[in-house]
VOBA-1610 file (N, C-alpha, C; in pm, whole numbers, padded with zeros to 5 digits, always signed):
BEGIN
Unk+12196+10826+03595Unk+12074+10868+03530Unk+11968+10886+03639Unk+11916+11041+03621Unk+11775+11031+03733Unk+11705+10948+03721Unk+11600+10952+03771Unk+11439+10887+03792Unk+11382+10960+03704Unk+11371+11062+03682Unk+11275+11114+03587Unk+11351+11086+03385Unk+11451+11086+03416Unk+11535+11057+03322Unk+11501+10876+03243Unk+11505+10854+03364Unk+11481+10695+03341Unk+11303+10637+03301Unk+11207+10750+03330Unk+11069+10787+03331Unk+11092+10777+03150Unk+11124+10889+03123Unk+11111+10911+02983Unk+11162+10823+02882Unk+11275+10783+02976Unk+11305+10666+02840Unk+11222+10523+02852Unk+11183+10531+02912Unk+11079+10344+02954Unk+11001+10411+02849Unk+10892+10524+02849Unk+10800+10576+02783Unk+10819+10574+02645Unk+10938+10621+02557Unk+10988+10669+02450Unk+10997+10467+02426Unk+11076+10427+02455Unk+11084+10280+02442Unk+10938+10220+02390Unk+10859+10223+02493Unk+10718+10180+02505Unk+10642+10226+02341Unk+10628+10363+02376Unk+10555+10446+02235Unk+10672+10350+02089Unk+10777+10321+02121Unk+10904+10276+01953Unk+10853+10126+01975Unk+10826+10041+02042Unk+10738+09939+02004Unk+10631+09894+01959Unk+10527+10019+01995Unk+10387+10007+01996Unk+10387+10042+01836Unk+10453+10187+01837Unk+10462+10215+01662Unk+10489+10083+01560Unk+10593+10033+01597Unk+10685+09898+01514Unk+10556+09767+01524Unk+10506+09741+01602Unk+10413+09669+01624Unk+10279+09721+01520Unk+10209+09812+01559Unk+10140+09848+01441Unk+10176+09874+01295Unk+10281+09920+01276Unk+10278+09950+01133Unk+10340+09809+01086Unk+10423+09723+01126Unk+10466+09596+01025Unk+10361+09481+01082Unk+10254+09442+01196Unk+10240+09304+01237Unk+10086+09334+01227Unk+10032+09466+01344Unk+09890+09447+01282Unk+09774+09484+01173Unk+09722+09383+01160Unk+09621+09357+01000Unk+09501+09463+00997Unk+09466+09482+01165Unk+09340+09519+01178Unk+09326+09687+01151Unk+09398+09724+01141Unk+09409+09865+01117Unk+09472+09918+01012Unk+09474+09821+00918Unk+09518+09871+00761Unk+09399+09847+00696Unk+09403+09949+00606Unk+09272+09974+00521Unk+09252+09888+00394Unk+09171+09798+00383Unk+09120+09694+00220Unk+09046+09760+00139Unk+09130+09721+00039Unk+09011+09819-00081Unk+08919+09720-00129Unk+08822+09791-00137Unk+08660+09707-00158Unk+08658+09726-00291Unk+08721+09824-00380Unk+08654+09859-00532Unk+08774+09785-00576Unk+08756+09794-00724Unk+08872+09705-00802Unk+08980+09866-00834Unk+09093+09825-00800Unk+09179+09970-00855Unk+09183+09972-01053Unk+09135+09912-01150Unk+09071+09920-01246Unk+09042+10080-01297Unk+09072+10176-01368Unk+08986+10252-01385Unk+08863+10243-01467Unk+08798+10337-01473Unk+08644+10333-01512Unk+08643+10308-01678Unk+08626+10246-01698Unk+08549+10208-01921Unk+08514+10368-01988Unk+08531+10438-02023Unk+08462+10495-02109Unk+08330+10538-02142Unk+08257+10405-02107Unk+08130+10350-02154Unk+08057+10393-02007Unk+08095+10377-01936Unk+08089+10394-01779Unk+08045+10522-01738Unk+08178+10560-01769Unk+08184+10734-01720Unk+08157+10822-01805Unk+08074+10786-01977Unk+07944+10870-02018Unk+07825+10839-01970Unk+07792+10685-01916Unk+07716+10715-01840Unk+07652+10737-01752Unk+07775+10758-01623Unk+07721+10858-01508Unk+07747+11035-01535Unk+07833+11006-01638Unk+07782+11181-01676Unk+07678+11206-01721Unk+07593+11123-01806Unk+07462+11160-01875Unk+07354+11131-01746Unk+07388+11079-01697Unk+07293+11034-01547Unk+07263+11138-01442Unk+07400+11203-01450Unk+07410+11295-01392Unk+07352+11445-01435Unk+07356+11449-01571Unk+07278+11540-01580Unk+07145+11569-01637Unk+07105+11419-01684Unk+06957+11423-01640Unk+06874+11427-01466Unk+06974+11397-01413Unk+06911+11423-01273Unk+06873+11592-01269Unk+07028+11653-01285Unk+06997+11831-01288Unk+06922+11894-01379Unk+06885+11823-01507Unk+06744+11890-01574Unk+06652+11842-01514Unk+06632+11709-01452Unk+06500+11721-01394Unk+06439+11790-01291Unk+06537+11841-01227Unk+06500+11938-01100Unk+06462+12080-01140Unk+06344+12105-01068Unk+06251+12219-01113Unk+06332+12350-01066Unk+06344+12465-01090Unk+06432+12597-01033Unk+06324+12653-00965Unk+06347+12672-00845Unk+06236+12769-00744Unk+06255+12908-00845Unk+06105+12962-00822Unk+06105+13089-00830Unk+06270+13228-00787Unk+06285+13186-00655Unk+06380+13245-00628Unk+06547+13203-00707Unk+06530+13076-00704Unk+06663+13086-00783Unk+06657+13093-00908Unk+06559+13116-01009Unk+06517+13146-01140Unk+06530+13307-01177Unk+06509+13381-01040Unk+06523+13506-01015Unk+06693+13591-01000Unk+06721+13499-00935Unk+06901+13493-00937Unk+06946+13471-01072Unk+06920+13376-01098Unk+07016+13369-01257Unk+07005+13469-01335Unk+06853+13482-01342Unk+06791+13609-01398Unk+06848+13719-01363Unk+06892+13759-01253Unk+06970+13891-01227Unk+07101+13917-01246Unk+07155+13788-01228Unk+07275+13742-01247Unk+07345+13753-01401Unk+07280+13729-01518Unk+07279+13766-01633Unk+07243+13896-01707Unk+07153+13979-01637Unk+07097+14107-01652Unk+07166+14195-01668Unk+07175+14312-01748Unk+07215+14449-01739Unk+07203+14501-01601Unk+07302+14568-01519Unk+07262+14646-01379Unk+07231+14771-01470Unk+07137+14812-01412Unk+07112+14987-01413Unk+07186+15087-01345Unk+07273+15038-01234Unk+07348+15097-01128Unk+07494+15012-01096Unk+07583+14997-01223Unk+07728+14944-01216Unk+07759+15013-01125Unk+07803+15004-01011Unk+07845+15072-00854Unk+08032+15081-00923Unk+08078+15048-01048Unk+08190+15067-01100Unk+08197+15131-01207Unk+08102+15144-01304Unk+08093+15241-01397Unk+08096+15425-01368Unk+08056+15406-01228Unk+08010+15588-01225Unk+08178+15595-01162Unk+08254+15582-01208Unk+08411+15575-01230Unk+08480+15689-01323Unk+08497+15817-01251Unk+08556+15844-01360Unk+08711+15906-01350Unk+08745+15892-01410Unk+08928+15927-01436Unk+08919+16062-01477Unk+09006+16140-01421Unk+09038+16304-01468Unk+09115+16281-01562Unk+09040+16362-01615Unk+09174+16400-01787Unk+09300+16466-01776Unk+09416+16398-01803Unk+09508+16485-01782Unk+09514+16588-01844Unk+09500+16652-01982Unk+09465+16736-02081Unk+09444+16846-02000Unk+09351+16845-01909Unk+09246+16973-01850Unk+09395+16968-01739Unk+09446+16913-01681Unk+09533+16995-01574Unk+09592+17049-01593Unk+09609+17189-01554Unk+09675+17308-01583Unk+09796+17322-01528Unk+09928+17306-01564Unk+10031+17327-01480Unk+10045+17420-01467Unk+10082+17437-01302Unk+10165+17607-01297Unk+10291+17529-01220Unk+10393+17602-01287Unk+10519+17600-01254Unk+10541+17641-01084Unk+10447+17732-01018Unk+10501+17724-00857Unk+10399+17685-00850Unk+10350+17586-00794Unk+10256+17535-00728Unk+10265+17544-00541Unk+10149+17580-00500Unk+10164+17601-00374Unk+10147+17468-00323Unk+10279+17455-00196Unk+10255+17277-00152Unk+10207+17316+00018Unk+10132+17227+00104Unk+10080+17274+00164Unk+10137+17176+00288Unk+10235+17228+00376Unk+10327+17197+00472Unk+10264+17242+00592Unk+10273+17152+00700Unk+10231+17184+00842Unk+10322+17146+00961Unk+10390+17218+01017Unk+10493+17203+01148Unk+10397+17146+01278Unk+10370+17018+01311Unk+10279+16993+01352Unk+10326+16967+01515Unk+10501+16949+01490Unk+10544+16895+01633Unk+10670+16929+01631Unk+10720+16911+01759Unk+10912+16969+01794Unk+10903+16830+01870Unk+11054+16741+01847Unk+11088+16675+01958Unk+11212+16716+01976Unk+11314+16715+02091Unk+11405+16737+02136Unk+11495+16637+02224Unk+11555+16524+02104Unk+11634+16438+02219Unk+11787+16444+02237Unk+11805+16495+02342Unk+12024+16539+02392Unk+11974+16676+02294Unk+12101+16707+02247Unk+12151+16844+02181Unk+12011+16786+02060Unk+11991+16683+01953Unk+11939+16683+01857Unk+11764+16742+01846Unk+11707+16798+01735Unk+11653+16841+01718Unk+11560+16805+01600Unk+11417+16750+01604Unk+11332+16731+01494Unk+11240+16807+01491Unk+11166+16814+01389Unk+11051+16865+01349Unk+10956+16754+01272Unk+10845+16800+01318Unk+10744+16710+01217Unk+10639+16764+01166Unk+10715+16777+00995Unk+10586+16844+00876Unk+10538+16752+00835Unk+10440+16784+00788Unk+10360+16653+00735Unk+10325+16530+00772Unk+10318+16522+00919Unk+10361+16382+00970Unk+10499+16328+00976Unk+10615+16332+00925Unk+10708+16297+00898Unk+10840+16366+00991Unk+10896+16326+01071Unk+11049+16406+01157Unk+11119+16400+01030Unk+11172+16518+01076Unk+11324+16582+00987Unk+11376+16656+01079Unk+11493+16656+01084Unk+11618+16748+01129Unk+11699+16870+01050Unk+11772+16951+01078Unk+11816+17002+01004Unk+11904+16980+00915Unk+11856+17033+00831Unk+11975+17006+00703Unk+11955+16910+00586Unk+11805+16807+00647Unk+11735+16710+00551Unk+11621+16783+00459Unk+11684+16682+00342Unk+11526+16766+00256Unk+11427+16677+00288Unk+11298+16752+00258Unk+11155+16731+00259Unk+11144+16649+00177Unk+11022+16536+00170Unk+10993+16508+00093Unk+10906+16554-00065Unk+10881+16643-00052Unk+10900+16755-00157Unk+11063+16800-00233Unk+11114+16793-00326Unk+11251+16835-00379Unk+11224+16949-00338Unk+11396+17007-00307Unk+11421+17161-00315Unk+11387+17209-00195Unk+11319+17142-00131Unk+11290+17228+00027Unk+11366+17151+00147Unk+11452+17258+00171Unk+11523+17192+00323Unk+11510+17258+00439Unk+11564+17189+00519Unk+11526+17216+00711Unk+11617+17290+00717Unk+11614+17466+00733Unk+11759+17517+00758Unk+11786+17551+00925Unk+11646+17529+00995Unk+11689+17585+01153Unk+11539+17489+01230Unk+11559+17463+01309Unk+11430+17458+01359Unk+11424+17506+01510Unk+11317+17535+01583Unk+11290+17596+01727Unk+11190+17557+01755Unk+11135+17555+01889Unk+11006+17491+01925Unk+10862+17602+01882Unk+10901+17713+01827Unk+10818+17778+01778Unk+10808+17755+01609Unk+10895+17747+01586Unk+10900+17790+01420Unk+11034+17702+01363Unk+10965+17638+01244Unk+11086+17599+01109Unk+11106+17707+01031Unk+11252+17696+00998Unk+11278+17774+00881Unk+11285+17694+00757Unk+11226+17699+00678Unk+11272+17601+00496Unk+11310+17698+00422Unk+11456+17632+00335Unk+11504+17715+00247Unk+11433+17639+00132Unk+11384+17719+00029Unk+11381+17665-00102Unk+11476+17707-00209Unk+11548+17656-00250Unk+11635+17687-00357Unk+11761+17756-00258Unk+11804+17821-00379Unk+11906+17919-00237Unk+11853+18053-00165Unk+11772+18111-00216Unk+11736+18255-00198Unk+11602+18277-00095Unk+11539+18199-00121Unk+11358+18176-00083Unk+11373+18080+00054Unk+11322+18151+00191Unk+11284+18112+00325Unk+11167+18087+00342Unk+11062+17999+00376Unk+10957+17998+00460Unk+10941+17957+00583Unk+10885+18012+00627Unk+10907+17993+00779Unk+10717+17978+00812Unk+10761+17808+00949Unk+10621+17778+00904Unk+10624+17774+01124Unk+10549+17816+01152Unk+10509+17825+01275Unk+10390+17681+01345Unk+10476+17655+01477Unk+10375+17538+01521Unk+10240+17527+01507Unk+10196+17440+01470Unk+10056+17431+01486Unk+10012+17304+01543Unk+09962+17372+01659Unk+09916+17287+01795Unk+09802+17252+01771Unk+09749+17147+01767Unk+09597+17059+01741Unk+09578+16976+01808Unk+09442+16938+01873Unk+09408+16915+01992Unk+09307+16770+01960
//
């Protein structure tokens, strides 16, 4: 056994006595209860509740906090949540093609593989969009091709932003 080996265990020894020594032999560091463990009468504890709250009616309300409650209970004139309003679905007009509004924003190129990024999002070829129905049929560092359906191509050209 090292020296330093032999360090730690004198120590560890030392600290497993000192513990054993305090918690079963000395008096002076355990806590006496001064109150009776008894709980409180009934009689008792209406009346430090009534004590108690004649103390809080007797205390006068400042102006300012008379003003708080007061506001605090009040009608707002300006619910910062009422001027809330929800669109009616009723009034939205469906149209069956809706124009969706796609942006080729980037090309990466790692080995042979090939991404694009519409919308924020890489895709490769051959993945659909997150839109149904539209897939990656080619991509180039100039231009995506998207098939929609089988018949319908769009082809969406880089757009470089600075």
């Amino acid at each position: 056994m090292s020296k330093r080996e032999q360090v730690i265990l004198i120590i560890t020894v030392i600290v497993a006595i000192i513990g054993v020594y305090i918690m079963f032999f000395d008096t002076s560091t355990r806590q006496t209860s001064t109150q009776n463990d008894t709980p409180m009468d009934i009689n008792e504890l209406q009346k430090l509740v009534n004590n108690m709250s004649d103390k809080v009616n007797q205390d006068d309300l400042s102006d300012k906090d008379a003003y708080v409650i007061e506001m605090a209970t009040s009608q707002w004139e300006h619910d910062p949540f009422s001027d809330i309003v929800v669109p009616d679905q009723s009034e939205k007009k469906a149209t069956p093609k809706e124009e969706i509004k796609m942006t080729y924003s980037g090309f990466v190129q790692i080995g042979s593989k090939l991404l694009a990024v519409i919308n924020g999002i890489e895709y490769q070829a051959g993945e659909e969009l997150a839109q149904p129905g539209y897939v990656i049929d080619n991509i180039t560092p100039e231009k995506v091709v998207i098939k929609v359906g089988n018949r319908k191509t769009i082809s969406l050209p880089l757009e470089e932003t600075m």
